[in-house]
N, C-alpha and C positions, 0 to 999 in steps of 0.2 A: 410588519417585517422590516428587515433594519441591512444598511451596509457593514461591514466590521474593516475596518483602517489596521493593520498593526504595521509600526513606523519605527523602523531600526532599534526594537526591542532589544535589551540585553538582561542576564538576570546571574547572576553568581550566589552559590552557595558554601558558608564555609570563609573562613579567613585564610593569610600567608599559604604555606605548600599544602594545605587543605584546603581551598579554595577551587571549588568547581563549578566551570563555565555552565550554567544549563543552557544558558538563549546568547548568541553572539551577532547580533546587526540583523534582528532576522524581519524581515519585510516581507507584509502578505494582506494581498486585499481579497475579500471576501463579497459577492455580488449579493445584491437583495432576491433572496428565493434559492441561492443557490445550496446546492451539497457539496461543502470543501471536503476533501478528506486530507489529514496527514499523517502521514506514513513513516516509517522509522521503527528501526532496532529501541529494544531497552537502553533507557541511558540517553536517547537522543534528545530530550527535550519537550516530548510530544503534549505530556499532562502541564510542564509548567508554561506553555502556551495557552493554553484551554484557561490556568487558574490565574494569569495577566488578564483575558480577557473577561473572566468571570470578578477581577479585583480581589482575588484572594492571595495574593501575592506580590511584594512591592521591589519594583525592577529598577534598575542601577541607570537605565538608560531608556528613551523611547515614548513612546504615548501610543495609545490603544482608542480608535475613535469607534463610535457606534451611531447610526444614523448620521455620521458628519459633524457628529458631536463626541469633542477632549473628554475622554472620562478620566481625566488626572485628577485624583482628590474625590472624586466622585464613589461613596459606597457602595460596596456589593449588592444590596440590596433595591441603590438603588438606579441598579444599571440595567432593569429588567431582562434578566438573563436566566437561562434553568441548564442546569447542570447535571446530568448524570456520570457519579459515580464509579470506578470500576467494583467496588463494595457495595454490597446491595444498602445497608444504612436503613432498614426498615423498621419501624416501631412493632417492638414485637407483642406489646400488649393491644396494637390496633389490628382488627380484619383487615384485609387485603381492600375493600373499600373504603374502610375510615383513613388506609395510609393512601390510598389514591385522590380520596379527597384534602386532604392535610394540607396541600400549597391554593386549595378553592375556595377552603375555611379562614386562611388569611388576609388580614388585615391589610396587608402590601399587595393582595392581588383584587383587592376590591369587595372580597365576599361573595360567591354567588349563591342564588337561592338553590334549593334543595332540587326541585327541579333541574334545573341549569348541570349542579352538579351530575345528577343522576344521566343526562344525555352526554354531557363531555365524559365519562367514565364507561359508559355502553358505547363508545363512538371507539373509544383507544383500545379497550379491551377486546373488543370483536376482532378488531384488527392485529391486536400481541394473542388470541387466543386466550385470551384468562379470563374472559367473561363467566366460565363455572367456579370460578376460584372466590367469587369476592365475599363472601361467608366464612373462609375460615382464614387463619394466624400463621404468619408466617414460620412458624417452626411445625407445621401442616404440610409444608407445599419441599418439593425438589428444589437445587439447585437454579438448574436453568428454570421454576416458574420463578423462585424469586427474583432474578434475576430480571426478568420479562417482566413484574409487579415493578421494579424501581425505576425501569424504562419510563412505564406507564405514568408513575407518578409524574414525572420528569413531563413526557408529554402531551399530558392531560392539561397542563397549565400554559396559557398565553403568554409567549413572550415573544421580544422583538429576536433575540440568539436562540439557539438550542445547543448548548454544548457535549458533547457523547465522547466520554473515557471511556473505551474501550467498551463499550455497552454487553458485547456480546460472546465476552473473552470466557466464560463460565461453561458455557452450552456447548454441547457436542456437538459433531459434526452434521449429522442430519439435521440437527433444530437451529442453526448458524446457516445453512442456506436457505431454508425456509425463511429464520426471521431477516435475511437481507433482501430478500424481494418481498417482505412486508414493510420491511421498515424504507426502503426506495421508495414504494406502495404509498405508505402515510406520508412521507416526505415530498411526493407528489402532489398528494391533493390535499396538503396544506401550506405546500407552496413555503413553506419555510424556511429560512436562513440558516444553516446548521454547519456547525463544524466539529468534523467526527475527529477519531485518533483513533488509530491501529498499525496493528506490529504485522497484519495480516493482509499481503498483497492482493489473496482472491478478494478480499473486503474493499480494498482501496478501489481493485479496476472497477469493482460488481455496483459498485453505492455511488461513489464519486463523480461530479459535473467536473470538478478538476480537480487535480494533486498535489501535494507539495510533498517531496522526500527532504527529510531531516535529518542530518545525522552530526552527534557531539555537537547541538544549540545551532550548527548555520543549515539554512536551509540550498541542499544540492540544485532542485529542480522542478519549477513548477509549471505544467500542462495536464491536460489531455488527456484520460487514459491511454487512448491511441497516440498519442505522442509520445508520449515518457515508456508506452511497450514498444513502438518503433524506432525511436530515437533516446534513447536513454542519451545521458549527457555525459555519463563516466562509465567505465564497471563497477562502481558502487553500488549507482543504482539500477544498471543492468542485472546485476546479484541479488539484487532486492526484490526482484519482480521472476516470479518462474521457479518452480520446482519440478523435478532436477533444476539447479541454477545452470547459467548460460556457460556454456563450451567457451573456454579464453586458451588463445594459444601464443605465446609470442615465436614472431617468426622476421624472417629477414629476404627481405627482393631480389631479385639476381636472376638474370637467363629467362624471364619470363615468368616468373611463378615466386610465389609465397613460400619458401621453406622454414617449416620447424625441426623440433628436436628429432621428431621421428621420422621426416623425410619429406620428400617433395607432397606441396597440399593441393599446388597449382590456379593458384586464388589469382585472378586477371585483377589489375589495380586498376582504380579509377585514373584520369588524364589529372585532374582538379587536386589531387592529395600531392603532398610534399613530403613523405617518409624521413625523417631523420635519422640519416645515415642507411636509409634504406631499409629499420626494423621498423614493425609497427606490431600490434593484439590484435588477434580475431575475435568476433565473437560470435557462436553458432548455437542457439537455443534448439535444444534436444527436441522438439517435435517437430522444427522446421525441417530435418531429417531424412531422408526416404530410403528405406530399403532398393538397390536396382541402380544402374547404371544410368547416370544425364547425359542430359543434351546440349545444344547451344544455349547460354544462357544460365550454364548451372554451374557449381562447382563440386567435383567428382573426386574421389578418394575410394579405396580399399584400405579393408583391415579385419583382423580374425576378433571375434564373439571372444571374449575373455569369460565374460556374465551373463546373465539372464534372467529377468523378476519377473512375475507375473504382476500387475497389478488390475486384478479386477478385467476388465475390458481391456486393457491397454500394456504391451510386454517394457520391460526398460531394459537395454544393451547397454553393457559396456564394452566397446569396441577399443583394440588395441591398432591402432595406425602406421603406416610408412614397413619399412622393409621387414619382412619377420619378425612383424607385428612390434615394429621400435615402439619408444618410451611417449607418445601422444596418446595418449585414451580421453576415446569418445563417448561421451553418451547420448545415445538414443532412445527416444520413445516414440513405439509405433504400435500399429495393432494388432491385437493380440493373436492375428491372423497369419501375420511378417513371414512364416515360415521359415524363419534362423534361431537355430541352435547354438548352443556354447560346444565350439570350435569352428566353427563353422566357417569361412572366408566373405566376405559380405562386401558388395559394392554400397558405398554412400551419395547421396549428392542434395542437393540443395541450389533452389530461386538465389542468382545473387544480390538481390533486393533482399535478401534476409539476412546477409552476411553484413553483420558490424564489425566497424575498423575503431579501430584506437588508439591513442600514441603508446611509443615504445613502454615498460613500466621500469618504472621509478625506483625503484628499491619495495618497500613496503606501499608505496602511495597507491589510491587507483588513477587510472589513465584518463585521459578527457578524450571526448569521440571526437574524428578527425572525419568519418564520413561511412559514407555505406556503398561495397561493391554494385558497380552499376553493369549495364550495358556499353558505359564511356571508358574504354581501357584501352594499354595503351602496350606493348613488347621494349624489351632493352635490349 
């Protein structure tokens, strides 16, 4: 297992007004054994990160180090690196075993004997489930197996990186949380260096030792699952993470209380924040939510049911805010139990430890976090 260095990479595609930035300054170190995940919209960057590191790409700016060592000039091949695909790429005249053995049978990975093969392929495949599969050809098997086959290949094979495009982007919804608490599972108890890429935040929180969100080649923010869900560093990436996406209200201080467009929110401001001009964004992630009137400590709101979904166990509100039902709509999700209808009048409230602040917004830009309502507040 190996460190990965990446050192104010840059990479552009394209010349003059076609010229697009994929990677702009972007610095990320990678621990030995860890599972990095990044995360990011299409278009962000995510693959031409993965294919700097894998050398299949040659960048305008920067160096890419692996165990501590410049892989500048250094070949793909021979950066012992495995790459998974978001294309399955399977040799379709080979069984699902001959393609699993195909990087064991290599001359770059040293050859292993028949044996050897046969345990590292009964080891990966018990673990993806396709251990009945290795007898037949890939135009035999589904989507999401082949899928799972190219993972496998990927790794079955010893290397110091594992790199994963989007591995699991094929597979439905059922076989996508299964394979992420297998593949967390293998990445465990192989202790493995690995850097994933996904457009899929349950994926980032569920897999990931840490994060990095990307967006347009610079990288926003890197922590913690628990850091980057409690403390996002913009609404970017607050936006990124949670569906429904987060409750954003811009509002303005005065008499004590947070007002927006639809009327008093009554949000107590930290002492520590310095409002510009006295506006700043909320931001209230729709499960942090409760049906019912708070307490000290919380921040409470009314507003009449506009909507109401069912989803499975869990209902989703859209709640309309402030004076007969002004222009703030809420959404909420709660459970399926809430006992509120569409029309209904419904008190809200919420921990103000959940409540994100933000600065004022910008025109189109997102805002950068100023801080999070506390118990330190203060009256005007």
């Amino acid at each position: 297992m190996a460190t990965v260095r990446i050192a104010n990479l840059s990479k552009t595609y394209g010349n003059g007004k076609s010229a697009v930035e994929a990677l702009v300054g972007v610095d990320l170190s990678i621990g030995d054994g860890e599972f990095f995940v990044v995360l990011g919209p299409s278009g962000a960057g995510k693959t031409t990160v993965l294919k700097s590191v894998a050398g299949l790409v040659d960048v305008e700016a920067g160096d890419v180090e692996i165990a501590g060592v410049s892989m500048e000039g250094v070949e793909p091949y021979h950066r012992n690196v495995a790459m998974a695909f978001e294309s399955y790429a399977l040799y379709p005249q080979k069984t699902v075993f001959d393609n699993l053995a195909s990087p064991l049978r290599s001359g770059r990975t040293g050859r292993y004997t028949a044996q050897q093969q046969q345990q590292r392929i009964e080891a990966v495949t018990t673990t993806l489930g396709i251990d009945h599969l290795l007898k037949r050809f890939p135009r035999e098997l589904s989507n999401g197996q082949r899928q799972r086959v190219a993972l496998g290949r990927v790794l079955v094979r010893p290397a110091d990186v594992y790199l994963l495009d989007e591995p699991l982007s094929h597979l439905d919804a059922k076989l996508r949380a299964q394979m992420r608490a297998e593949l967390k599972q293998l990445g465990d108890m192989s202790n493995t260096t690995s850097l994933y890429v996904t457009h899929d935040y349950q994926e980032a929180l569920a897999l990931g030792n840490r994060i990095a969100v990307l967006r347009a080649g610079r990288v926003v923010q890197v922590g913690t699952p628990e850091e980057i869900w409690r403390r996002p560093v913009d609404t970017f990436v607050a936006k990124a993470l949670g569906q429904p996406e987060i409750n954003l209200f811009d509002v303005t201080a005065g008499q004590g209380a947070l007002r927006g467009a639809g009327g008093d929110l009554s949000v107590p401001v930290p002492r520590h924040l310095d409002l510009p001009e006295g506006r700043a964004r909320i931001g209230i992630r729709p499960r942090d939510l409760q049906l019912g009137p708070g307490g000290p400590g919380t921040l409470s709101f009314r507003g009449r049911v506009s909507l109401a979904e069912r989803l499975g166990r869990l209902m989703e509100f859209s709640v309309d805010v402030g004076p007969q039902g002004g222009s703030e709509r809420v959404i909420v999700v709660a459970d399926s139990d809430a006992g509120a209808r569409e029309g209904d009048v419904v008190d809200l409230h919420l921990s103000l430890e959940n409540v994100h602040v933000f600065a004022p917004a910008a025109g189109a830009e997102d805002s950068r976090r100023l801080g999070s309502a506390t118990e330190e507040r203060v009256s005007w």
